[in-house]
N, CA, C and O of each residue as an XYZ file, in Angstrom:
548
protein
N      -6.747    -12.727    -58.795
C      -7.820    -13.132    -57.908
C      -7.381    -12.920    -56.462
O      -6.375    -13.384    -55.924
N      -8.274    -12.173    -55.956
C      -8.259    -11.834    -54.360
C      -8.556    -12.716    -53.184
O      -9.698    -13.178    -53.201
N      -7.807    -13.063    -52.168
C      -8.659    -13.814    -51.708
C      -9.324    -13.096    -50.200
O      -9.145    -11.882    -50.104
N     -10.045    -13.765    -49.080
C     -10.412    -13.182    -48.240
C      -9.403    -11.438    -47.286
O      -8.338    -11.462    -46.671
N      -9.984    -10.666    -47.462
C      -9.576     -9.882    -46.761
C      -8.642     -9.343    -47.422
O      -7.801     -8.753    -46.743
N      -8.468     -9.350    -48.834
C      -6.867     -9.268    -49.826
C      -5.699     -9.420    -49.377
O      -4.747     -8.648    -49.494
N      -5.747    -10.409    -48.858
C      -4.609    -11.102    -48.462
C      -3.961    -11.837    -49.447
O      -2.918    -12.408    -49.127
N      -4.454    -11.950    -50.787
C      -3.579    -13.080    -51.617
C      -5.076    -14.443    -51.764
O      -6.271    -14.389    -51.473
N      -4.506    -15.139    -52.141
C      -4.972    -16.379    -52.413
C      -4.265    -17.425    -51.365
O      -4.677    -18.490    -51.825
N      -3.665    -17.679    -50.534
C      -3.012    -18.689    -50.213
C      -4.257    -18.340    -48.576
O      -4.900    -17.409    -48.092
N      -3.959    -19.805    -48.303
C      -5.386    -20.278    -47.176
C      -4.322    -20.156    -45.918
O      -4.873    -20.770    -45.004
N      -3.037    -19.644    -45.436
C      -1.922    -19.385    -44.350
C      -2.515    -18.009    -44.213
O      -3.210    -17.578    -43.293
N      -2.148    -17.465    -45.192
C      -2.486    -16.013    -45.145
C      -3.696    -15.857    -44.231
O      -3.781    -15.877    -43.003
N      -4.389    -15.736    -44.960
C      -6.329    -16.074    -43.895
C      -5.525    -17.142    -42.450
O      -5.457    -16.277    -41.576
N      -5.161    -17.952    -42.051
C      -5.260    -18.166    -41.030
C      -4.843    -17.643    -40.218
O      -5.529    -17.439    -39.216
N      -3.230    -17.098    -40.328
C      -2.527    -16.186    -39.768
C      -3.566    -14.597    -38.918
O      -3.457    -14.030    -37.830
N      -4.434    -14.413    -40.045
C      -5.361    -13.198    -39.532
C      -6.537    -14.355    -38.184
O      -6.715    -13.796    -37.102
N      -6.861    -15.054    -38.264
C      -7.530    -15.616    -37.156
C      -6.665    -16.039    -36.531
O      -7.121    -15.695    -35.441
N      -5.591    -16.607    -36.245
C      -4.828    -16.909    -35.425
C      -4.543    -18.375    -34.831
O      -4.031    -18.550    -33.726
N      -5.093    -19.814    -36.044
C      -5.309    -20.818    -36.024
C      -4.628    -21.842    -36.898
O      -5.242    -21.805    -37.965
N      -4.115    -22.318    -36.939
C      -3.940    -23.314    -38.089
C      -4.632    -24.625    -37.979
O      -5.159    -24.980    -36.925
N      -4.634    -25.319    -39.020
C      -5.797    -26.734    -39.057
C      -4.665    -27.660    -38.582
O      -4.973    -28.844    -38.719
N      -3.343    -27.439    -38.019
C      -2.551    -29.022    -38.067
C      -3.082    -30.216    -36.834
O      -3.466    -30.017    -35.681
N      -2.934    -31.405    -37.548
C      -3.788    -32.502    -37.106
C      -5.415    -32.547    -36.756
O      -6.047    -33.351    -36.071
N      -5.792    -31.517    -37.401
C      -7.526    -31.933    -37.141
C      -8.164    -32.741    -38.041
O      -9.345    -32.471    -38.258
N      -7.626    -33.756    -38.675
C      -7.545    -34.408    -40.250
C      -9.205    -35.171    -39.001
O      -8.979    -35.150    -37.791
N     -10.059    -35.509    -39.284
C     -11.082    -36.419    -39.061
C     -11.727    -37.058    -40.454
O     -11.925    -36.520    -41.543
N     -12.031    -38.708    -39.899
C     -12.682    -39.887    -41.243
C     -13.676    -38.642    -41.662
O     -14.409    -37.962    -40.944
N     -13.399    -38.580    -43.318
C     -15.218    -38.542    -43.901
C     -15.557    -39.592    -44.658
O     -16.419    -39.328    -45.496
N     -15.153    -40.738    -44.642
C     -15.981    -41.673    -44.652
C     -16.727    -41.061    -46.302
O     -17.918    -40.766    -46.207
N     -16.379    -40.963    -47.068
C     -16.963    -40.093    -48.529
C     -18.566    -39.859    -48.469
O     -19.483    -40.247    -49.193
N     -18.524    -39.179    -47.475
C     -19.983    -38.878    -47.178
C     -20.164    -36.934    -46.424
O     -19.383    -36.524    -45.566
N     -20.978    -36.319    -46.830
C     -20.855    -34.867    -46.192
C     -21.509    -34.749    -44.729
O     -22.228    -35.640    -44.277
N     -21.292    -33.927    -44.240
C     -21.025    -33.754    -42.737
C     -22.556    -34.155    -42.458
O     -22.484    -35.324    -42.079
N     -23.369    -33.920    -42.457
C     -24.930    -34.602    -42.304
C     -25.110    -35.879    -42.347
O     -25.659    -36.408    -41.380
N     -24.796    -36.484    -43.194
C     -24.347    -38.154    -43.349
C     -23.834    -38.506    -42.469
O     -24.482    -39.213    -41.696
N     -22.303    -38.160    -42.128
C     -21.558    -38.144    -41.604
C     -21.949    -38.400    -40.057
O     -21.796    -39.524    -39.577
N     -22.369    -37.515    -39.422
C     -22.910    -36.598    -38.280
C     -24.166    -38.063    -38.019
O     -24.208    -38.700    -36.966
N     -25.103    -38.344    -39.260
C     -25.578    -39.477    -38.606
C     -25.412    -40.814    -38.592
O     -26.100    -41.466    -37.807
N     -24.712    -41.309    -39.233
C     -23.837    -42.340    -39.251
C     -22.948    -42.483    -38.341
O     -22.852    -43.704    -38.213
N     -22.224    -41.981    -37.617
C     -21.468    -42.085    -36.284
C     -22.870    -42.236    -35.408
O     -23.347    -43.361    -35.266
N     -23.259    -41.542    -35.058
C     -24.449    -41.492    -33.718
C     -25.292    -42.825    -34.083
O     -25.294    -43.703    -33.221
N     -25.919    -43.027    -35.134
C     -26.657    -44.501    -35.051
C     -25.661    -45.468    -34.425
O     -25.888    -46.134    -33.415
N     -24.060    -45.477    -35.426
C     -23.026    -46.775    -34.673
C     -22.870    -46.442    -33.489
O     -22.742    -47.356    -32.674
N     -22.823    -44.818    -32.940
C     -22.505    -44.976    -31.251
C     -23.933    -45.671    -30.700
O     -23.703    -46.373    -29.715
N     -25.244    -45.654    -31.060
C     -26.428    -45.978    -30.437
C     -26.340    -47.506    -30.419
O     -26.607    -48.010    -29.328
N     -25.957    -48.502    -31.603
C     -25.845    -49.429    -31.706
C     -24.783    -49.970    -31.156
O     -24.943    -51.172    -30.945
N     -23.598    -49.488    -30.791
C     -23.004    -50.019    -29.874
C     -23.278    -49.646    -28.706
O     -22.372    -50.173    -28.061
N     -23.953    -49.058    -27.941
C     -24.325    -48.851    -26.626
C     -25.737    -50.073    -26.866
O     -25.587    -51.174    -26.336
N     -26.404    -49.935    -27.273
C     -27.784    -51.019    -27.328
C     -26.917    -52.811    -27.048
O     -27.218    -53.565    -26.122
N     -25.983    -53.068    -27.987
C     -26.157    -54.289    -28.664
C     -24.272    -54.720    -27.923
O     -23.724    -55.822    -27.942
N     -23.643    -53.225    -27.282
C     -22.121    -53.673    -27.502
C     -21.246    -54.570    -27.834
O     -20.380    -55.062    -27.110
N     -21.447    -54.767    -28.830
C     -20.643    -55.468    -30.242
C     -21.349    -54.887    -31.488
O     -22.517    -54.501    -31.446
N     -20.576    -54.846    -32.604
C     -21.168    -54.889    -33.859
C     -20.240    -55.177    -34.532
O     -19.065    -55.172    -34.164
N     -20.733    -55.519    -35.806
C     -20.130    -55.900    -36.926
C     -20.055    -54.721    -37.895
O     -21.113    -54.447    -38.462
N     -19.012    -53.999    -38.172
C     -18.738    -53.335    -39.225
C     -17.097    -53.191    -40.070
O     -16.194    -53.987    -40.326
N     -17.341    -51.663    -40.312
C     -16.190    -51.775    -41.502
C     -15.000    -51.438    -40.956
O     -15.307    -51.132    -39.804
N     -13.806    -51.303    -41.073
C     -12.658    -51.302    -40.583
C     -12.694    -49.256    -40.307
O     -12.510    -48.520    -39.337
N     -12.990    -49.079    -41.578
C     -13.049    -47.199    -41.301
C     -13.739    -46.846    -40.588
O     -13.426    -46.162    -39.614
N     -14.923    -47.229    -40.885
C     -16.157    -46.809    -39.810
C     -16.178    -46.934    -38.789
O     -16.721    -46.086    -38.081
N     -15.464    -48.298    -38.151
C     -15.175    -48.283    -36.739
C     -13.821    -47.534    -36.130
O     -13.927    -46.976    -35.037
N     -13.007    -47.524    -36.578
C     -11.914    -46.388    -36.507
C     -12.731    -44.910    -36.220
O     -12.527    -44.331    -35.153
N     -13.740    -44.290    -37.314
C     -14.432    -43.058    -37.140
C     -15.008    -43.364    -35.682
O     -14.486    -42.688    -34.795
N     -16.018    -44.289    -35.272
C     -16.834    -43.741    -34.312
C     -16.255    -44.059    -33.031
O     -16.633    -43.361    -32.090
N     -15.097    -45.315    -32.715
C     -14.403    -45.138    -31.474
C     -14.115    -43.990    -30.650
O     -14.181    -44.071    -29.424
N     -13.710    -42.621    -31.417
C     -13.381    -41.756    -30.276
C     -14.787    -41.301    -30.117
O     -15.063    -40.949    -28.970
N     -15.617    -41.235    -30.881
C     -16.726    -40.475    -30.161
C     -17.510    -41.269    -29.309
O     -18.286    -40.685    -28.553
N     -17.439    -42.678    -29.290
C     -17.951    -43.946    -28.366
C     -17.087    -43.556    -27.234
O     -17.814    -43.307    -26.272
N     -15.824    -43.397    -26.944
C     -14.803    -42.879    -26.137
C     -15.554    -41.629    -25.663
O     -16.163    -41.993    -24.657
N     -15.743    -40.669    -25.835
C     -15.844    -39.515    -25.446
C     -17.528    -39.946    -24.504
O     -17.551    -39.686    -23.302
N     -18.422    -40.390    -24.964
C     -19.553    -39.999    -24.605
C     -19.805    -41.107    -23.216
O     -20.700    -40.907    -22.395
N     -18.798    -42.341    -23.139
C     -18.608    -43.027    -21.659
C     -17.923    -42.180    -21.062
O     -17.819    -42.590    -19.906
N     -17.195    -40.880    -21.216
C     -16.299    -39.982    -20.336
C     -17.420    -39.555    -19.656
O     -17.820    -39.707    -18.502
N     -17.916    -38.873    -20.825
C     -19.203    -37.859    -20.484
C     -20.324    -38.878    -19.181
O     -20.551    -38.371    -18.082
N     -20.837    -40.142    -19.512
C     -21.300    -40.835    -18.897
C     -20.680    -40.719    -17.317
O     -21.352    -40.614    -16.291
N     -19.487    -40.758    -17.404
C     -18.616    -41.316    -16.150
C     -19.174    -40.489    -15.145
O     -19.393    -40.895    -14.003
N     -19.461    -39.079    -15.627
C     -19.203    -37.673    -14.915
C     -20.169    -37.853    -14.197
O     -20.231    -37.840    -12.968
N     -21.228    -38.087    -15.220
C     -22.901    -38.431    -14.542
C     -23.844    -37.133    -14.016
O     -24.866    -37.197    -13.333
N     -23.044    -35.704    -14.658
C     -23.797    -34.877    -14.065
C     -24.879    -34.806    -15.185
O     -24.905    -35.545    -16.169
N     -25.831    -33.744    -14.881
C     -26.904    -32.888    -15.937
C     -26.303    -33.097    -16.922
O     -26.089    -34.094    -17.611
N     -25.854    -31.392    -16.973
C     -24.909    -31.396    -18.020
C     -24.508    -32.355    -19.340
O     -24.957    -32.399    -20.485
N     -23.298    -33.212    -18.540
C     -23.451    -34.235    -19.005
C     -24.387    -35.607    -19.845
O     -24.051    -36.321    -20.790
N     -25.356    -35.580    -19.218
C     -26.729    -36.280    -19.779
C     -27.101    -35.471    -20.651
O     -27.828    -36.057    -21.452
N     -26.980    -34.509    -20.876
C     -28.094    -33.296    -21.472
C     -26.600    -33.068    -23.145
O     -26.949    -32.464    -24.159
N     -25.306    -33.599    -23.033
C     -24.694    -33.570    -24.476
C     -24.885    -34.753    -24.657
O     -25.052    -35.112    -25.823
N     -24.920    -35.631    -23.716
C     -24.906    -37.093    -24.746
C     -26.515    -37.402    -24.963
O     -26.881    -38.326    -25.689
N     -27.447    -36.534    -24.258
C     -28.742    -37.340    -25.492
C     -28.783    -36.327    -26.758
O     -29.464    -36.560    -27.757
N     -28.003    -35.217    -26.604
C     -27.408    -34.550    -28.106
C     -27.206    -34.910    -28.960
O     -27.789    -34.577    -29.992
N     -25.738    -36.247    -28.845
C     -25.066    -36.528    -29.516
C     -25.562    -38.101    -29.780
O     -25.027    -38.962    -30.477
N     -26.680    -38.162    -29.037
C     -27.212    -39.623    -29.116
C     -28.637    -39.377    -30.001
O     -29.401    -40.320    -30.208
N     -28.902    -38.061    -30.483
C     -30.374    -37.801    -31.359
C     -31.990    -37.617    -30.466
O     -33.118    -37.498    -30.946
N     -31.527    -37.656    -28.963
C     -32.476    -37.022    -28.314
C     -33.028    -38.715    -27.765
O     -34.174    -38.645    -27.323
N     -32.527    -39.949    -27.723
C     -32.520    -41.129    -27.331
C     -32.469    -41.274    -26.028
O     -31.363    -41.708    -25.705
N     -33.446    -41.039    -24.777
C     -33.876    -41.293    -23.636
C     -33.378    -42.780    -23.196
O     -32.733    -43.057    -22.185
N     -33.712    -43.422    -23.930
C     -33.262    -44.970    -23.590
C     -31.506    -45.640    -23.815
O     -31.005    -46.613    -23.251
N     -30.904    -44.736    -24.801
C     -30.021    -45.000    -24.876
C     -28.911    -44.422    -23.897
O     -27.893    -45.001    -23.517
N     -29.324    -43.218    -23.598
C     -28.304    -42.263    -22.907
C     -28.479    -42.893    -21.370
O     -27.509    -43.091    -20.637
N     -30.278    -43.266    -20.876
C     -30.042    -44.205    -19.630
C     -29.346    -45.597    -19.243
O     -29.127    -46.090    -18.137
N     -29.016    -46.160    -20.819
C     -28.762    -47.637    -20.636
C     -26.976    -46.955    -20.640
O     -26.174    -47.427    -19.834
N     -26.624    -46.050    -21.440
C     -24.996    -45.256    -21.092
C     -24.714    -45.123    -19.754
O     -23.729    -45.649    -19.237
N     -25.632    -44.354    -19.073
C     -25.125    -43.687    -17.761
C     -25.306    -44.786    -16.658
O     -24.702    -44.784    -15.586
N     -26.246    -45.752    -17.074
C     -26.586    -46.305    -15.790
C     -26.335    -47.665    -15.402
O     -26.389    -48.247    -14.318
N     -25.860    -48.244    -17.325
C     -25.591    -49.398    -17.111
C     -23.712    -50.102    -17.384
O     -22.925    -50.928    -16.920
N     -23.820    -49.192    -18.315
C     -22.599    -49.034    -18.927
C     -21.321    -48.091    -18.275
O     -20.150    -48.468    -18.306
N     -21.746    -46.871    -17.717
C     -20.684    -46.514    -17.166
C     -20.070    -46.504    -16.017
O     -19.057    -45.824    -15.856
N     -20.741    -47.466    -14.786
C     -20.268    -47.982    -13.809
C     -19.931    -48.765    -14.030
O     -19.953    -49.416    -12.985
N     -19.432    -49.498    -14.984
C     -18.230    -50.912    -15.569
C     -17.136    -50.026    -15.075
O     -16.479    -50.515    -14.156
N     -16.726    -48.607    -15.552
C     -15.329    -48.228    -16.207
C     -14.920    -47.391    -15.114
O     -13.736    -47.067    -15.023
N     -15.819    -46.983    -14.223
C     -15.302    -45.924    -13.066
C     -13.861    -45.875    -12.776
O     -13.317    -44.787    -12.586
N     -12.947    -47.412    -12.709
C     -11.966    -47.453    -12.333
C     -10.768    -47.194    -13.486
O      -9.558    -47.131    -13.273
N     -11.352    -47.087    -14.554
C     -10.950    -47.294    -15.801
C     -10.497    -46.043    -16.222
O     -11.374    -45.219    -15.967
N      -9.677    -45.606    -16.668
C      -9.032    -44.175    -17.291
C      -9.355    -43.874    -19.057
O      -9.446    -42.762    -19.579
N      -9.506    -45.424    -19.852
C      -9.881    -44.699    -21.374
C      -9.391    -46.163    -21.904
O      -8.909    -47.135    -21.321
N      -9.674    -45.935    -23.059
C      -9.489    -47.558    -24.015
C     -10.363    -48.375    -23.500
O      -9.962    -49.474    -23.115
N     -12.261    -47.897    -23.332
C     -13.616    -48.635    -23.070
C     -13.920    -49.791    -24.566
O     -14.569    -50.830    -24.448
N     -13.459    -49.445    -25.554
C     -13.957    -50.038    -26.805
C     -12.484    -51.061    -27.451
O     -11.329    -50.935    -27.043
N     -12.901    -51.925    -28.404
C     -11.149    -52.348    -28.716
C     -12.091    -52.783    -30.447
O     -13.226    -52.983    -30.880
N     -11.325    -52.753    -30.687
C     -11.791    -53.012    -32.652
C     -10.482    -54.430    -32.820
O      -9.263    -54.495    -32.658
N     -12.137    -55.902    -33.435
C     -11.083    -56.994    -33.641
C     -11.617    -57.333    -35.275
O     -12.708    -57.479    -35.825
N      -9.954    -57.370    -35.748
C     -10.552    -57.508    -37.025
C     -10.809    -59.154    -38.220
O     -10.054    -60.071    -38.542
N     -11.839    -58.911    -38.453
C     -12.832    -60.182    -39.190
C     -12.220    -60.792    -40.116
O     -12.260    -62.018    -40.212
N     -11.311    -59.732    -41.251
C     -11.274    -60.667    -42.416
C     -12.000    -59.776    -43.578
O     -12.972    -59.169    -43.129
N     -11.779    -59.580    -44.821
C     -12.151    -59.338    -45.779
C     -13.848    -59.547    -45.985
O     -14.260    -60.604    -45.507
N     -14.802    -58.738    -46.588
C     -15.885    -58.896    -46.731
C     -15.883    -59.801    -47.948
O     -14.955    -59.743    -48.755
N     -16.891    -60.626    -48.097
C     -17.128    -61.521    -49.063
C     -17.448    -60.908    -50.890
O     -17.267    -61.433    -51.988
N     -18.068    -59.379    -50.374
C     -18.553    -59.142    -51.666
C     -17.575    -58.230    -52.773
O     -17.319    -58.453    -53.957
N     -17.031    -56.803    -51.612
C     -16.157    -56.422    -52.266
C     -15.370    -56.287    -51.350
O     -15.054    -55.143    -51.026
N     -14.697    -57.666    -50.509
C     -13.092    -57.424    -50.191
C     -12.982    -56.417    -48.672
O     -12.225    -56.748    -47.760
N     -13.693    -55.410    -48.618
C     -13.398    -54.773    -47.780
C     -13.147    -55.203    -45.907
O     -13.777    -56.057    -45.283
N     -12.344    -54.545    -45.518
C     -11.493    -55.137    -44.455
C     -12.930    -54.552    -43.202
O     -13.211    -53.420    -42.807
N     -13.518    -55.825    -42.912
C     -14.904    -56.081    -41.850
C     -13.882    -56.083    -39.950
O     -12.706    -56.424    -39.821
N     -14.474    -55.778    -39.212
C     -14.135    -55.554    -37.587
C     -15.236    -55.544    -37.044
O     -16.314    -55.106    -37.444
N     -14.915    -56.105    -35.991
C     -16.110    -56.317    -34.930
C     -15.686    -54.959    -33.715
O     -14.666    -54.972    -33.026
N     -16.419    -54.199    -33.701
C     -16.355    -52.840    -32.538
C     -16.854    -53.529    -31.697
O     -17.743    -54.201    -32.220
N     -16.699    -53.841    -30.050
C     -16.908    -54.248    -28.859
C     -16.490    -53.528    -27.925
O     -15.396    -53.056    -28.234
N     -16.966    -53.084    -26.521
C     -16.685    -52.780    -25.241
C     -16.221    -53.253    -24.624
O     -16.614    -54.410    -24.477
N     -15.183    -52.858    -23.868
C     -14.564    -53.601    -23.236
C     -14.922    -54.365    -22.022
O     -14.098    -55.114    -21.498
């Protein structure tokens, strides 16, 4: 069996010809496929910008911190641009991306990174699982 480009079967081979390797791009999937995935982060980033606090799962909040991280960067900048990826990455949410830029990211101006902190709850009641409260700093 051949693999891309007959290079063999081994997945080095193929990278070596693009010129990339995958080391450390490991990201949560959360056992869900990239569509799921993709909206399940953006509702928790929406809900923590709406409500900043929530109650969730220990993984899940681990997953959406850096992208909660990334999109107060983006906020900070305050250009177009800027506004124009985070109502992207916010599902086209007018209200959310204004309550980001306008309310939320003049807290952090002075601030360099570590906007969010994850405190953890305690075991869920039903099956055990390890519950955290995601909050802003």
């Amino acid at each position: 069996m051949r693999g891309v480009l007959g290079c063999g079967t081994s997945r080095y081979a193929v990278t070596s010809v693009f010129g990339f390797m995958r080391h450390q791009r490991n990201r949560y999937q959360l056992s869900r496929d990239a569509a799921h995935r993709k909206a399940l982060l953006m509702n928790l980033s929406k809900e923590v910008i709406a409500h900043e606090r929530i109650r969730t799962t220990e993984a899940k909040a681990k997953a959406v911190k850096p992208e909660l991280e990334k999109l107060i960067t983006l906020a900070k900048r305050g250009d177009l641009h800027a506004r124009r990826q985070a109502l992207s990455a916010l599902g086209q949410d007018k209200f959310m991306v204004y309550k980001l830029f306008e309310e939320i990211a003049p807290r952090y101006t002075e601030r360099a990174g570590g906007y969010s902190r994850i405190l953890k709850l305690g075991p869920r009641r039903s099956d055990s699982t390890e519950m955290v409260l995601l909050e802003l700093v």
